[in-house]
N, C-alpha and C positions, 0 to 999 in steps of 0.2 A: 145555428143552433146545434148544441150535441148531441149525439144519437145516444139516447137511453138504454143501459141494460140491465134490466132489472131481475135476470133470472142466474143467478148463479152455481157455477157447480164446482164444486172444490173435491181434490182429489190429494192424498198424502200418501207416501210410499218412497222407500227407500232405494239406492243406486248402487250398483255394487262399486267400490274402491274405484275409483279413477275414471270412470264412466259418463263424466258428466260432461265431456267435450264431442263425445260420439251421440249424446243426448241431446245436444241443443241442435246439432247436425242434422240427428232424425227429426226432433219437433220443426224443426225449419220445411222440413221434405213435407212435414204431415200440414204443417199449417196451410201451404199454396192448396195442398189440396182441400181440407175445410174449408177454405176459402174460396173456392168455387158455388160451394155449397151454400154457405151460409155468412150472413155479416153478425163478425164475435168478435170478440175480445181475450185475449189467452196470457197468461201472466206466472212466472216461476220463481219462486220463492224459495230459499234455501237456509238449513238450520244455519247460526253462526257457530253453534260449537260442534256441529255434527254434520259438514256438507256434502255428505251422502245421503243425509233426511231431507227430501224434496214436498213442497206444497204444489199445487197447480192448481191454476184460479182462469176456469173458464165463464165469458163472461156473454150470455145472451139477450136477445131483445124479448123471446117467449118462453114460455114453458114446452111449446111444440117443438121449438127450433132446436131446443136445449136435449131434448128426450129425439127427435129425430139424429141429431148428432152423436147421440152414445151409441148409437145402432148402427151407425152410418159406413162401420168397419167390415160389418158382413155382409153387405153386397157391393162393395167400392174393393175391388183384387188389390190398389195401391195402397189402399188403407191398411187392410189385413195384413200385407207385406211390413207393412211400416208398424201397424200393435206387434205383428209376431218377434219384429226387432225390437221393439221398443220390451217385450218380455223377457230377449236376452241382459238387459241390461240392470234388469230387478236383481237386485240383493236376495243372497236365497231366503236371510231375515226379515225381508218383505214380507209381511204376511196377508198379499193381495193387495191391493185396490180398494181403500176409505174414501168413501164418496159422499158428499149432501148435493142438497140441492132443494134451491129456497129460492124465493123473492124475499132481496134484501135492497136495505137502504144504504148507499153510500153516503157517508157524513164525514164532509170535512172541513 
């Protein structure tokens, strides 16, 4: 049986120029560590006519797990390490971090 994850958090935000091979580098680095943490789902979506415009599709089993893990940066030093790089890498036309965060239904 599949494991369920019904709590999603979707993030949109831009990369600067060329950035995006040194970004799946860091997400690689970040994921083992989430992954100690927590059982998710993490998924990168990119515009096709703008692939500097990145979606990010986190995918959890709770709403605790989901809200424990956005936090989980300030007291994990490799984490912080790995946001603080991952902030070099923002577009200065980044205007932050667009986040939801729902139970949704996947339908396919």
């Amino acid at each position: 049986m599949k494991t369920a994850y019904p709590y999603i958090k979707i993030y949109r935000f831009r990369l600067k120029p060329g950035a995006w091979e040194q970004f799946l580098a860091l997400q690689r680095r970040a994921d083992a560590l989430y992954s100690k943490h927590f059982d998710y789902q993490i998924e990168f979506i990119r515009d096709a006519e703008d692939r500097d415009e990145v979606t990010e599709i986190q995918k959890y089993r709770s709403e605790d797990e989901a809200s424990r893990a956005e936090h989980l940066h300030e007291i994990e030093l490799d984490l912080r390490a790995c946001f603080g790089e991952f902030q070099t890498l923002l577009s200065p036309e980044s205007e932050g971090l667009e986040s939801q965060l729902g139970e949704l239904t996947l339908i396919r």
